[in-house]
C-alpha positions as CSV (number, residue, x, y, z in Angstrom):
1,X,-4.7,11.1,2.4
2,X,-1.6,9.2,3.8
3,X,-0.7,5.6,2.1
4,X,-2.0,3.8,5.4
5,X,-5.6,5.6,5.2
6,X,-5.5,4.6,1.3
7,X,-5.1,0.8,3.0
8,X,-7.7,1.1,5.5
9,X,-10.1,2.7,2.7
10,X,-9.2,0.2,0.4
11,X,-9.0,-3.1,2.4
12,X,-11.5,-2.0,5.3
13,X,-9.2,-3.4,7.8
14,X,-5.6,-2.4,9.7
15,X,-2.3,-3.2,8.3
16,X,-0.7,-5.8,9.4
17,X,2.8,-5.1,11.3
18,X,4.8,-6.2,8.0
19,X,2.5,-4.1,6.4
20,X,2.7,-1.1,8.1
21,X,6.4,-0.9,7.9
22,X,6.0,-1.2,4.2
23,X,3.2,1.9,4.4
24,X,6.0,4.0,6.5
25,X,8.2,3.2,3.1
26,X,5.5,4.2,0.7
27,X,5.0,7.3,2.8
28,X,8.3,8.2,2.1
29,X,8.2,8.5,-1.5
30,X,4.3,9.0,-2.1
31,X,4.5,11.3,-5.2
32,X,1.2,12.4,-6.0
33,X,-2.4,13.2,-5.8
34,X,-3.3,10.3,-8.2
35,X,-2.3,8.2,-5.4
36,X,-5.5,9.1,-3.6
37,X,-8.3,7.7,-5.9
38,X,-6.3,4.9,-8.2
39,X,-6.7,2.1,-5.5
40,X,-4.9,0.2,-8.3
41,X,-2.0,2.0,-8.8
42,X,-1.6,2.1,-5.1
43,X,-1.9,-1.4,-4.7
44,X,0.9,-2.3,-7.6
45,X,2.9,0.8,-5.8
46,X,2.5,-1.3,-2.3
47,X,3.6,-4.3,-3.6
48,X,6.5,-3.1,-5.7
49,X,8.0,-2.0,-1.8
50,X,6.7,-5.3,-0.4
51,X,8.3,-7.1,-2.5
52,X,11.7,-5.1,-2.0
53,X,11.6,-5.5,1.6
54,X,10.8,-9.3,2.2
55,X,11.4,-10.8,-1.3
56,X,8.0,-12.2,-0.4
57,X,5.3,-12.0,-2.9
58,X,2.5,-9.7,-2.3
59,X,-0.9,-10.9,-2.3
60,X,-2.8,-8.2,-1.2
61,X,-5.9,-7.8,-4.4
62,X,-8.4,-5.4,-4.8
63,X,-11.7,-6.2,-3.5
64,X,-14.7,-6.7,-5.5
């Protein structure tokens, strides 16, 4: 599963263009198969990169 098909399962919606840059980042360095089912852990992971990139807080949250 690719980070930006972890987003669309996750969120149920596209990325956003700032988004998907940030999702072509994560892609980069994606390091593991954990990554696939800790929706979590791949939304601290997204932010950390958001964050680096915009200095912009991210406030993507899990839904409920």
């Amino acid at each position: 599963m690719t980070p930006e098909e972890k987003f669309k399962e996750t969120f149920g919606r596209e990325p956003t263009e700032r988004e998907a840059e940030v999702l072509k980042r994560v892609e980069e360095t994606w390091y593991g198969d954990h990554m696939r089912w800790d929706s979590q852990l791949f939304v601290d992971y997204f932010c950390d990169y958001y964050f680096q990139m915009y200095r912009e807080r991210c406030r993507l949250k899990l839904p409920r």
